[in-house]
Rosetta silent file (secondary structure, phi, psi, omega in degrees, C-alpha in Angstrom):
SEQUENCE: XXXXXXXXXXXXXXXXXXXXXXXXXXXXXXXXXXXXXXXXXXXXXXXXXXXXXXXXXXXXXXXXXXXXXXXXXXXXXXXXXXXXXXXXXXXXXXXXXXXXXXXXXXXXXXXXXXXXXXXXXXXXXXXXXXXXXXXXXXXXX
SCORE:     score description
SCORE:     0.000 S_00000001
   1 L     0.000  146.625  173.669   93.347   99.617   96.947 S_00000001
   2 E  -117.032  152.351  176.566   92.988   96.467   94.637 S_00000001
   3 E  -115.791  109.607 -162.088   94.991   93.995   93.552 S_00000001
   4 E  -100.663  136.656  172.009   93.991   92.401   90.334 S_00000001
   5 E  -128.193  128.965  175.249   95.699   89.232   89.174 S_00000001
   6 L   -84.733 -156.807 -174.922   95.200   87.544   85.537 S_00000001
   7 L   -27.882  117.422  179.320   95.614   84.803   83.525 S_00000001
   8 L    62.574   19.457  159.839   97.123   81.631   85.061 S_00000001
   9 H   -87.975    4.936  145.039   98.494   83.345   88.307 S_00000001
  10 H   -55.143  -10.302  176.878   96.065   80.877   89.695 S_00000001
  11 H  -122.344   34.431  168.189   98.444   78.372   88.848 S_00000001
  12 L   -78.750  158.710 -173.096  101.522   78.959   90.716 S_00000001
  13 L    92.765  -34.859  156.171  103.492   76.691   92.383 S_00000001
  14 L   -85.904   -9.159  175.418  102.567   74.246   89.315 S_00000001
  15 L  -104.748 -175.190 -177.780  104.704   76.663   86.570 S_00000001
  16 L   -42.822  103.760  174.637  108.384   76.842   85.950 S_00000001
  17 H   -89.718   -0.869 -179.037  109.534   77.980   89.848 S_00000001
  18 H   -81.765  -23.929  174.151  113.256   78.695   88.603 S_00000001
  19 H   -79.559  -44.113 -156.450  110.802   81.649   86.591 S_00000001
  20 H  -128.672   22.485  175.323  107.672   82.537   88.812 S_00000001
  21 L    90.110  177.436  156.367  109.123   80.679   92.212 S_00000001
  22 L  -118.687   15.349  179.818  107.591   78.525   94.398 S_00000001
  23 L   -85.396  149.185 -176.420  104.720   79.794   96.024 S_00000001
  24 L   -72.183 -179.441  176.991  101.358   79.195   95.528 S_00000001
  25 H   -87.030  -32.992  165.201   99.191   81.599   94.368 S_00000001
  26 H   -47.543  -78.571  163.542   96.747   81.471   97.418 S_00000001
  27 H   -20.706  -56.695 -179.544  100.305   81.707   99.535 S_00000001
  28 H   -62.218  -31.253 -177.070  101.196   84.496   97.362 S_00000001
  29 H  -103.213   -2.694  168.212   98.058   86.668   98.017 S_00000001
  30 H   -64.514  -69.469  149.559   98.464   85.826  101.586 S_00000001
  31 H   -26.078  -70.999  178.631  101.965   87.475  101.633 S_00000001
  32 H   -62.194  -45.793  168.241  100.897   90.858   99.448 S_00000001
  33 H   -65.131  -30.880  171.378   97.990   91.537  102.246 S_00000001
  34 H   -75.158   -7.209  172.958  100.367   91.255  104.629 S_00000001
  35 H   -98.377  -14.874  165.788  102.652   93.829  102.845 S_00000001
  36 H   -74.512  -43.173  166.280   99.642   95.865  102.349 S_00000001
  37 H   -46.633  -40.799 -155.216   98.690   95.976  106.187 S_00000001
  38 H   -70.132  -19.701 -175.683  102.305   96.507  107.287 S_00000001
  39 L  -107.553   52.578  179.211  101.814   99.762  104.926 S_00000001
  40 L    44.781   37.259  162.852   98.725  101.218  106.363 S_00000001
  41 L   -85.531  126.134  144.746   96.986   99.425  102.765 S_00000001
  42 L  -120.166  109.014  167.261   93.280   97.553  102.799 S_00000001
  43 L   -69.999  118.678  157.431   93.580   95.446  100.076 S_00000001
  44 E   -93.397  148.956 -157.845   91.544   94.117   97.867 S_00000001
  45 E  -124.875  145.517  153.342   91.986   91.013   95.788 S_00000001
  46 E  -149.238  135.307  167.215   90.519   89.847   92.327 S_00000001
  47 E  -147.703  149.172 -152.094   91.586   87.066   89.808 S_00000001
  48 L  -149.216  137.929  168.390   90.170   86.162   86.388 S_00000001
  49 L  -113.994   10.219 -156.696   91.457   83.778   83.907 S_00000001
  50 L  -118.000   66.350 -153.242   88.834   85.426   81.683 S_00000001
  51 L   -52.094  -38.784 -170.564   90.006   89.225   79.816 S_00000001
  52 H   -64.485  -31.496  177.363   86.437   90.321   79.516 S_00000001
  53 H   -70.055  -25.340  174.824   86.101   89.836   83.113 S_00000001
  54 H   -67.134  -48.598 -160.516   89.298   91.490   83.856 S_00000001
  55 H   -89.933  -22.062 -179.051   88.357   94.566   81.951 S_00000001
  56 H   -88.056   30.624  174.096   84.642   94.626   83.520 S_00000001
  57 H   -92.853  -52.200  127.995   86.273   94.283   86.753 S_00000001
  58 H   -24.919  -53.811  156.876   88.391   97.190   85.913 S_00000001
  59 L  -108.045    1.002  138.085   85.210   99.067   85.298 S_00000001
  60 L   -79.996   12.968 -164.201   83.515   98.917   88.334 S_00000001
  61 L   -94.181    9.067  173.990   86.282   99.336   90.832 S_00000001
  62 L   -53.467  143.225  159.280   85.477  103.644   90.602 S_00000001
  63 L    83.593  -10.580 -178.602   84.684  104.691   93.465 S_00000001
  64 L  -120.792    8.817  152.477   85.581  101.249   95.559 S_00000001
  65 L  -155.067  178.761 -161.210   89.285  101.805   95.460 S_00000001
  66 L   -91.820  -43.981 -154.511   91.986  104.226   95.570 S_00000001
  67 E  -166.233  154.305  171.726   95.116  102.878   93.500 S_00000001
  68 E  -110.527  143.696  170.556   95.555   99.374   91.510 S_00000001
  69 E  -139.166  111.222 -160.790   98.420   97.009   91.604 S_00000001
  70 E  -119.116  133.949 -167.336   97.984   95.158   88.807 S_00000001
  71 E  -127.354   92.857 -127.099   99.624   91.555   87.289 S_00000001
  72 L  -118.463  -14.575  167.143   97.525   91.405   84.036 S_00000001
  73 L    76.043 -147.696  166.022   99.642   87.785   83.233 S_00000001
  74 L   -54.914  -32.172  157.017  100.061   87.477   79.137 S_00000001
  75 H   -12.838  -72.793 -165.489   97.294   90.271   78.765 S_00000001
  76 H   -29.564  -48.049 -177.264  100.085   92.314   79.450 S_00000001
  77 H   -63.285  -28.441 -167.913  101.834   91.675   76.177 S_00000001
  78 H  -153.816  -12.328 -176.977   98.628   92.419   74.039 S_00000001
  79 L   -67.116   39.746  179.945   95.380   92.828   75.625 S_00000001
  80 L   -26.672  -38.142  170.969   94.727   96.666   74.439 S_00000001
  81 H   -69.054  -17.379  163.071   91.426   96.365   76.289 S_00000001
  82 H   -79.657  -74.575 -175.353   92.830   96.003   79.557 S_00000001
  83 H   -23.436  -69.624 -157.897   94.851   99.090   78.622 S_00000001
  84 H   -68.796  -36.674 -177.238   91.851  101.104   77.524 S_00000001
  85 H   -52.516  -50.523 -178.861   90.012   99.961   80.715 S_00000001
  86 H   -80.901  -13.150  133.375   92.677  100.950   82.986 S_00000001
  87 H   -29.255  -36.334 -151.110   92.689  104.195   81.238 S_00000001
  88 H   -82.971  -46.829 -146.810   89.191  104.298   82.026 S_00000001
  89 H   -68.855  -20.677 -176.753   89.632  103.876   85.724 S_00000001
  90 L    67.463   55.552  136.305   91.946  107.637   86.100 S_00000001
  91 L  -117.690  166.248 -156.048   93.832  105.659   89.041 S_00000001
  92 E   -76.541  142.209  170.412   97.199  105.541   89.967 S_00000001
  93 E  -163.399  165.895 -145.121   98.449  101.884   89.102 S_00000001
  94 E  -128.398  153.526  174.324  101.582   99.928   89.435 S_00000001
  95 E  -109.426  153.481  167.975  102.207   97.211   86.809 S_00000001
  96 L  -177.425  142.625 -149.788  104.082   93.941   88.472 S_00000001
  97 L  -135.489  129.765 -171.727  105.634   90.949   87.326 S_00000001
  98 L   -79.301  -18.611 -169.661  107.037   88.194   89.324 S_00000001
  99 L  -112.125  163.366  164.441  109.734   86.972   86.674 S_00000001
 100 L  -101.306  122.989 -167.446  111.745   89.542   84.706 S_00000001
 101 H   -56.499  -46.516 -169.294  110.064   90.166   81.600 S_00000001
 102 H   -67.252   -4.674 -178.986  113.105   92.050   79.958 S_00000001
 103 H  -108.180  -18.486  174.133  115.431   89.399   80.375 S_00000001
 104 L   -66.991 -175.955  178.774  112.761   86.847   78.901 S_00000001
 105 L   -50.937  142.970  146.896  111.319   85.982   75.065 S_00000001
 106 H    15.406  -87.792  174.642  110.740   88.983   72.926 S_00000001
 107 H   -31.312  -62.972  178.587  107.369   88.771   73.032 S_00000001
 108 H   -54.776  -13.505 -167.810  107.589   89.278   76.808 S_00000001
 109 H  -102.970   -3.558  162.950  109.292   92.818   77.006 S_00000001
 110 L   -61.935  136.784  154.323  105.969   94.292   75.147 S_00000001
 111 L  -140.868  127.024 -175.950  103.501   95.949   77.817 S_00000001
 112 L   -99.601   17.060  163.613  100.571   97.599   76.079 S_00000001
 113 L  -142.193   -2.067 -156.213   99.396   99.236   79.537 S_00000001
 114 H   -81.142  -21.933  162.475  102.744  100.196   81.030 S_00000001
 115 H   -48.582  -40.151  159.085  101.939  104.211   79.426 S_00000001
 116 H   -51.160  -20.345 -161.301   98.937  104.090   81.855 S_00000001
 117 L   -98.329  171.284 -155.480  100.660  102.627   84.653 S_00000001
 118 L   -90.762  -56.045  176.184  102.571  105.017   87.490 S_00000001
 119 E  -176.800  160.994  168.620  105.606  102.909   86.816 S_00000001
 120 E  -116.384  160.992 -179.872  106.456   98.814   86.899 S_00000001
 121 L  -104.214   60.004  172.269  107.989   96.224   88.833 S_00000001
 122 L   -90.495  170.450 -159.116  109.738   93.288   87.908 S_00000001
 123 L    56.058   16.663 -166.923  111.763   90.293   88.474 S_00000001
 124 L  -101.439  -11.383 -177.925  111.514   91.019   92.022 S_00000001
 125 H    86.074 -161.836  176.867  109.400   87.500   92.841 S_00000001
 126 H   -79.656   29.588  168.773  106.844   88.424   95.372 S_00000001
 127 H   -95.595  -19.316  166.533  108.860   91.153   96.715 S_00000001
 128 H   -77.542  -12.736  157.515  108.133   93.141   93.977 S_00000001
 129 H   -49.061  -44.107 -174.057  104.464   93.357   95.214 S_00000001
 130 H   -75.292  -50.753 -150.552  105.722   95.302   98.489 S_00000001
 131 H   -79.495  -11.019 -172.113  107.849   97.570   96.044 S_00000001
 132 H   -68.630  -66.144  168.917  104.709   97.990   94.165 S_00000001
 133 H   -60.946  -44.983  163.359  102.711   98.967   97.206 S_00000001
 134 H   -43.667 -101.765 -130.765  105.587  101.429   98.540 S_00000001
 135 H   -67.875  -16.302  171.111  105.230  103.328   95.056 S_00000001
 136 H   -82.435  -37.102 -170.941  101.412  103.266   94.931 S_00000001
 137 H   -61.229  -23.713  170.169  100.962  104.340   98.524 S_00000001
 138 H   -60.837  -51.422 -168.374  103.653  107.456   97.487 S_00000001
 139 H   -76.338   -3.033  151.895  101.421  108.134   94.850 S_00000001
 140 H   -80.681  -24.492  179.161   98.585  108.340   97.474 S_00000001
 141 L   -85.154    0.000    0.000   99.920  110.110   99.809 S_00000001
């Protein structure tokens, strides 16, 4: 399964930690493989700060994973081509967000992939990755 992360979640631990925490992001992807492991997951990792790379990213992973868990960063709000990609891939995929979008600006409570996605997670910090991974591996099993 992969776990794709976008724009600027390379820079945690440097944003707002009463919003995204305090963990780094390296720290952070340390943590989600270990929540992938404890749940019979092999995880794969990608991050891009770059949407064209994100969506060709998106089109190779056929055939080299299973399920997606995907944190698409401000994409999320507008980035229809990450949508149509992850249309593209016909896998199950969990959208998840470390802050809670719905209690945030406006702007933030758009998701222009969550009709593709299996269902999303938010405001859980990096515990909503493990709830993420629970609900993809159901949809694997």
């Amino acid at each position: 399964m992969e776990v794709m992360h976008g724009v600027n979640l390379d820079q945690l631990g440097r944003r707002d930690p009463a919003v995204y925490g305090g963990l780094s992001f390296n720290a952070l992807e340390l943590r989600v493989e270990r929540f992938a492991r404890d749940l019979g997951l092999e995880p794969r990792f990608f991050h891009t700060n770059h949407e064209g790379e994100f969506v060709e990213h998106l089109h190779r992973i056929d055939g080299l994973a299973d399920g997606v868990v995907l944190n698409p960063g401000a994409w999320t709000h507008y980035a229809y081509a990450i949508r149509d990609a992850l249309e593209l891939t016909a896998l199950p995929a969990i959208e998840v967000h470390l802050s809670d979008v719905e209690t945030r600006e406006e702007f933030r409570r758009v998701s222009v992939i969550r009709d593709v996605c299996v269902a999303t997670v938010s405001g859980r910090g990096p515990d909503g990755y493990r709830d993420a991974l629970v609900l993809l591996r159901e949809q694997l099993a």
